[in-house]
C-alpha positions as CSV (number, residue, x, y, z in Angstrom):
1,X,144.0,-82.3,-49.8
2,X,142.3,-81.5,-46.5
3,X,141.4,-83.2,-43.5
4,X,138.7,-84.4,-41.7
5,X,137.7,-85.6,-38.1
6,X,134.5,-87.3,-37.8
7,X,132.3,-88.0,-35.0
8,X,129.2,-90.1,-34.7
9,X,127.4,-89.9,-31.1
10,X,123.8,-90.5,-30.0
11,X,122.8,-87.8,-27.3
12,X,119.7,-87.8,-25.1
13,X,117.2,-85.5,-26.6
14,X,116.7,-84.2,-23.1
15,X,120.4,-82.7,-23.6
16,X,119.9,-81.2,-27.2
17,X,119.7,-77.5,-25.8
18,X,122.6,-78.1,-23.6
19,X,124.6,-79.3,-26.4
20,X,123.9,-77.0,-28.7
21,X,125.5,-74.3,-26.2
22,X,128.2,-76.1,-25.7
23,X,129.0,-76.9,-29.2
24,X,128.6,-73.4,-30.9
25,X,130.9,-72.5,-28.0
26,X,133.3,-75.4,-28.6
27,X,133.0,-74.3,-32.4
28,X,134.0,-70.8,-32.0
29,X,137.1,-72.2,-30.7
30,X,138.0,-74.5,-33.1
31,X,137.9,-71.8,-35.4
32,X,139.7,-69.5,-33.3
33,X,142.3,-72.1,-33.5
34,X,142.6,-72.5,-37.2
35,X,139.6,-75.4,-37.8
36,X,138.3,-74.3,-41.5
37,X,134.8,-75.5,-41.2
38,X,132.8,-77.0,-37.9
39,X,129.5,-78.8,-38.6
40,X,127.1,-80.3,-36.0
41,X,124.1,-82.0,-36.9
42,X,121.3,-83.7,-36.2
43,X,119.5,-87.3,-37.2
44,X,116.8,-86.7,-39.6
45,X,116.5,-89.5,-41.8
46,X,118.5,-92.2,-40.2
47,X,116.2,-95.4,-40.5
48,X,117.4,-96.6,-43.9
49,X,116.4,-100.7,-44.3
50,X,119.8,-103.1,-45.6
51,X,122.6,-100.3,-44.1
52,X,123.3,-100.6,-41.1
53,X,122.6,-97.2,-39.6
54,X,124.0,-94.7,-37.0
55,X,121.3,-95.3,-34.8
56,X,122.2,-98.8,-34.9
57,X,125.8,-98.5,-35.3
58,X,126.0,-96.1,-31.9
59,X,123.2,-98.7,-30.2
60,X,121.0,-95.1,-29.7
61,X,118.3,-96.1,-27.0
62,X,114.8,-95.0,-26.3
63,X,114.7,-91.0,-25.8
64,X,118.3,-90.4,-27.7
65,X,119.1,-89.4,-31.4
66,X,122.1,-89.3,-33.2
67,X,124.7,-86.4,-34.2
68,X,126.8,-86.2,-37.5
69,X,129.5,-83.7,-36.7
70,X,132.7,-82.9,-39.0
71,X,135.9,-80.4,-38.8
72,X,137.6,-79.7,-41.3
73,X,141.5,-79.0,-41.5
74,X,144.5,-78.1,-44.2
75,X,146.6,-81.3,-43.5
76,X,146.6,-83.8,-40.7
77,X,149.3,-81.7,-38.7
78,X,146.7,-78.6,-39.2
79,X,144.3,-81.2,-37.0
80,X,147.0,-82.2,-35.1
81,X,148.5,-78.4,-33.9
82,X,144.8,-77.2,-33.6
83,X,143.5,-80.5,-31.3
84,X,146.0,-79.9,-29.1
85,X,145.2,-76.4,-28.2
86,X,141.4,-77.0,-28.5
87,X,141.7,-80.3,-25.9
88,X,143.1,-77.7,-23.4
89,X,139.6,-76.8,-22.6
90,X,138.3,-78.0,-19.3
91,X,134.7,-78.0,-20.9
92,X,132.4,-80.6,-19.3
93,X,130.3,-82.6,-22.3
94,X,126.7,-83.8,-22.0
95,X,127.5,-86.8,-23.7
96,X,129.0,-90.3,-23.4
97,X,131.9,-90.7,-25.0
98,X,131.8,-94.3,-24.5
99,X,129.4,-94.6,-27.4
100,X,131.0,-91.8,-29.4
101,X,132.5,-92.7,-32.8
102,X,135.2,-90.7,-34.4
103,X,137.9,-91.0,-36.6
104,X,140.5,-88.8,-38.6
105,X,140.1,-88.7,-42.2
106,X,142.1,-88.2,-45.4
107,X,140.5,-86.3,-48.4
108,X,140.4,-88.3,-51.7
109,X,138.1,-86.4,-53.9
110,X,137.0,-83.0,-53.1
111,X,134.8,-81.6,-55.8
């Protein structure tokens, strides 16, 4: 089954365009590298009452939305082999980290 990395992180709508560069750029690579699928998007419907939301969840503040972003691997050591030549990039991100979540995740249903 495949893998996943996942990454919630509220960004300053002031920095969309910015971001946007950088991430089809930082796509491109990931795919270079092996990534099968790269996905970046954008809050739309994120104020859903009794869930505690992304907005919430990344404490998003006046002026910021949220990104949803996914890449998607083979195996674990796929993510592993391709990470490590991706984070060789000196790129400079227009976000904080700080508030950033992420995670690596195992596939248990694909349909």
């Amino acid at each position: 089954m495949a893998y996943v990395d996942g990454i919630v992180i509220p960004i300053p709508k002031k920095n969309l365009r910015k971001y946007r560069v950088i991430a089809r750029k930082a796509g491109k690579v990931w795919m270079e590298y092996g990534a099968l699928e790269y996905r970046e998007c954008i809050g739309d419907d994120l104020k859903v009452k009794g869930i505690t939301s992304f907005e919430r969840l990344t404490r998003v503040k006046k002026g910021e939305t949220v990104l949803f972003s996914w890449i998607l691997y083979r195996t674990k050591t796929h993510r592993n082999i391709v990470n490590a030549k991706v984070m060789m990039d000196p790129a400079k991100s227009p976000i904080d980290t700080r508030r950033m979540a992420y995670g690596g995740y195992r596939s248990i249903v694909e349909l």
